[in-house]
N, C-alpha and C positions, 0 to 999 in steps of 0.2 A: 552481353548482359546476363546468357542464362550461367554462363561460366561463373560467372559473378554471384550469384545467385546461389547459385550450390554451392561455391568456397563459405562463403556468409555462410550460413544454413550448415554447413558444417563446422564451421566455428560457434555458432549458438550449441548445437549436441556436445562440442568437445567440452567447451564450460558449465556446460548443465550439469551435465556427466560428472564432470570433476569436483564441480560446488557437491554434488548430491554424496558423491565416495569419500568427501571431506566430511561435511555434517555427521555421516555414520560413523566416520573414524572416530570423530572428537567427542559426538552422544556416549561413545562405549569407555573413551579413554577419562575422558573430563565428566560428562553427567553420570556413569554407573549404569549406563543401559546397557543393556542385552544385546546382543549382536542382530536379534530379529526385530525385537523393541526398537535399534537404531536404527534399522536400513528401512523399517515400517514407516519411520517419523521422519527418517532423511527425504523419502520418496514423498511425504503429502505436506514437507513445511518447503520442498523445492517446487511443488506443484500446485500451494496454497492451496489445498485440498481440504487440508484441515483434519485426515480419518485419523485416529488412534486405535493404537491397541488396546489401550482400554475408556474407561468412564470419562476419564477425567486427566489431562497431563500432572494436577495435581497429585493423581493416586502415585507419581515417581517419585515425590518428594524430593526433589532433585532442583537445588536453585542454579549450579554448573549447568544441567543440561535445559531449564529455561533460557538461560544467558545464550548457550548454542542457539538455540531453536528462534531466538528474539534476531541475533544475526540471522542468520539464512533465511528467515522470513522477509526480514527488510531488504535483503540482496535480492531475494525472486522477486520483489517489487520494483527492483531497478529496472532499470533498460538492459535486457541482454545484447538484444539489437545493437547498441552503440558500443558496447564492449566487443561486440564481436565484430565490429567496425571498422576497430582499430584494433583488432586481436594482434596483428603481426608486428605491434610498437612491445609487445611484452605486458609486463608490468607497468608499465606507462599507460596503456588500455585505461586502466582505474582512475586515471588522472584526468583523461580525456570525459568522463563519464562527470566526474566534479564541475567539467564546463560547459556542464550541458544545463539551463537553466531549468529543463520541466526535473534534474533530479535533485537542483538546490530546493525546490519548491518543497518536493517530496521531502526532504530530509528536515524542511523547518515544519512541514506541514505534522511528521513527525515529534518531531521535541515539542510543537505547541500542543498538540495532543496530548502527550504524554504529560505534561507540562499541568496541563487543566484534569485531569482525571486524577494526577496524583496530590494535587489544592484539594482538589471535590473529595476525595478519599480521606486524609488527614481533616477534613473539617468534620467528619464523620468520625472521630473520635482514632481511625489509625496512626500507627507509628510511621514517620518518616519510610522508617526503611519497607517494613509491610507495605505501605500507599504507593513508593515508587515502583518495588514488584510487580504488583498486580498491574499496574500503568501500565507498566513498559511492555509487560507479556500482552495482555488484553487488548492491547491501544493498538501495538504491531499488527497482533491477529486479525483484529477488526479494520486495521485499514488496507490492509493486505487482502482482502477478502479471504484468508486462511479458513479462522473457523474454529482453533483451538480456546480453549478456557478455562480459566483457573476459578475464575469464581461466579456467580451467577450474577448478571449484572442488572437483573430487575429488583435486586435488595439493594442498588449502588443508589447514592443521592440524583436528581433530578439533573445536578447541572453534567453528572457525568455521564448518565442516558442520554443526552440529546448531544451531549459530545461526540457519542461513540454513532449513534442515529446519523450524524453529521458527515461523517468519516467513511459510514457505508457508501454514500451516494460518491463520495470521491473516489478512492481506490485510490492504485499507486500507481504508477509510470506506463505508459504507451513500450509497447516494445517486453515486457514481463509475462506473466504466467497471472497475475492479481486482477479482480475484478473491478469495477466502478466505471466512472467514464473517463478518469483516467488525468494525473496531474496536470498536464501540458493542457488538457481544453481548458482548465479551469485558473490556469496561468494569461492564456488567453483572454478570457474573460475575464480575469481583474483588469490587465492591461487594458482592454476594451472599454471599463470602465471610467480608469483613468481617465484615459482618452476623451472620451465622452465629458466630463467634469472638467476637464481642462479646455474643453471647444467650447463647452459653456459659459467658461470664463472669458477666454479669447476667441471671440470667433471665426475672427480673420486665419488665426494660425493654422500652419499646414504640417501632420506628422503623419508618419504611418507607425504603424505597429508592426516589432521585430521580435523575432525569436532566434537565440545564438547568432544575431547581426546578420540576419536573413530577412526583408520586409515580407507579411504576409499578404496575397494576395486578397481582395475581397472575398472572393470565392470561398477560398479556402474557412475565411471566418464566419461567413456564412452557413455552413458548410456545419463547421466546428457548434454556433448555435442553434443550430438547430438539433443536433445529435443530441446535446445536452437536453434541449428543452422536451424532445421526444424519450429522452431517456426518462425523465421524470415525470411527464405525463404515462408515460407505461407503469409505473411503479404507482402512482395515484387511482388509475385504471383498475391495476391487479387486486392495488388493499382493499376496493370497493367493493369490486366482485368475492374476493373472501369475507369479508366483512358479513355479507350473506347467511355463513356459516354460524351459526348460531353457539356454537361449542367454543367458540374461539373469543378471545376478548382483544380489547386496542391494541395491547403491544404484540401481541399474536398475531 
C-alpha cells in the first residue's frame, strides 16, 4: 500500500507539473503574456490561488489568454486523484475521469452556472458575446475557488450574485486543489434526496444509494451530511462574528 501510495503521489506531481509548464507555454504563445506574467498566472490558476501580477486579469486585455486561464482553472477543479489513478492507461486517464459521475456533476454544475450568469448579464443590457465572457471567466473562477476577476460583481444583477453566492459554498471536485465542500458530497445529497421522495411515495421499496456502481455505506453518508451541514453552519458562524465589524456592510 505505501508503494502504492508514493507511485499515485507521484503521478499527481507529474501531471501538475505538466498542466502548470503547459498553461505558461500557451499564456505566452496564445494570450501575449510575458514569460513571468505566464508562469505567475500558470502557478495560481493550477493552484486556484487566484494572485496576479497585477490589478485586474482584465489590465491583459487578452481574451486568448482568458480562454487559457478559463481551461486550467476548470482542470485544477477536476480530480487529479483519478487521473492519476489511471495515469498508466495514457491518454485514456481522461476518459476514465468523464466516468466518473462527481466530475459529470462538476462539468454540468459548470455550463448551468455559466449558463444563468450569462441570462442575468444579457438582460442587463450586454452583448451576447460580452455576457458569455465575463460568465465563463467569472463563473470558473468563482467555482473553482480561484479568485481571479474580470469585473466587479457587486454591480452584476441580483440573480447573478446569488448565483455566484451559490457556487461558493459548492466548489469543484474531491481530489483538486479547489475549495468548497466539494461536488461528489453534493451529488450525494441530491441523490439522498431523491431517495427520500421516492420512499415517500413507495414506502415498501428497498434502494441504496451508489456512486460509479459502488453502494454507499450509511456511514459514509452520514459522514458526508454532516461535513456539509458543519460546513455551513461555520460559514454562518463566521459572517456573524464579522458582522460585528461595523466598517463592513452585508456583502462584506
Amino acid at each position: 500500500m505505501v508503494s502504492r501510495a508514493i507511485e499515485k503521489a507521484r503521478h499527481v506531481a507529474i501531471i501538475y507539473i505538466g498542466m502548470t509548464a503547459l498553461c505558461s507555454l500557451l499564456l505566452v504563445l496564445v494570450g501575449g503574456f510575458g514569460w513571468f506574467d505566464a508562469v505567475c498566472h500558470a502557478f495560481t490558476a493550477m493552484a486556484t490561488g487566484g494572485y496576479s501580477t497585477r490589478s485586474s486579469i482584465q489590465s491583459f486585455e487578452s481574451l486568448p489568454g482568458e480562454i487559457v486561464l478559463i481551461v486550467f482553472m476548470f482542470a485544477a477543479g477536476a480530480s487529479l486523484a483519478v487521473i492519476a489513478t489511471h495515469f498508466r492507461t495514457g491518454y485514456k486517464c481522461f476518459g476514465k475521469l468523464f466516468l466518473s459521475a462527481a466530475f459529470r456533476i462538476y462539468t454540468a454544475s459548470t455550463l448551468l452556472l455559466v449558463s444563468i450568469l450569462t441570462i442575468s448579464l444579457m438582460r442587463a443590457d450586454k452583448s451576447f458575446g460580452e455576457a458569455l465572457r465575463l460568465a465563463a471567466f467569472n463563473g470558473v473562477s468563482v467555482l473553482t475557488s480561484t479568485g481571479y476577476a474580470t469585473a466587479d460583481f457587486q454591480l452584476w444583477p441580483t440573480t447573478a450574485m446569488l448565483a455566484l453566492f451559490m457556487a461558493m459554498f459548492v466548489g469543484a471536485c474531491s481530489g483538486s486543489t479547489a475549495g468548497g465542500f466539494k461536488q461528489v458530497r453534493l451529488l450525494i445529497i441530491l441523490r439522498l434526496l431523491g431517495y427520500n421522495l421516492r420512499h415517500f411515495v413507495r414506502p415498501k421499496s428497498i434502494e441504496r444509494i451508489k456512486l460509479d456502481n459502488e453502494v454507499l455505506p450509511a456511514a459514509a453518508i452520514s459522514s458526508i451530511i454532516a461535513i456539509v451541514l458543519l460546513w455551513i453552519v461555520t460559514i454562518m458562524v463566521g459572517a456573524l462574528v464579522i458582522s460585528f465589524d461595523p466598517h463592513l456592510d452585508f456583502m462584506s
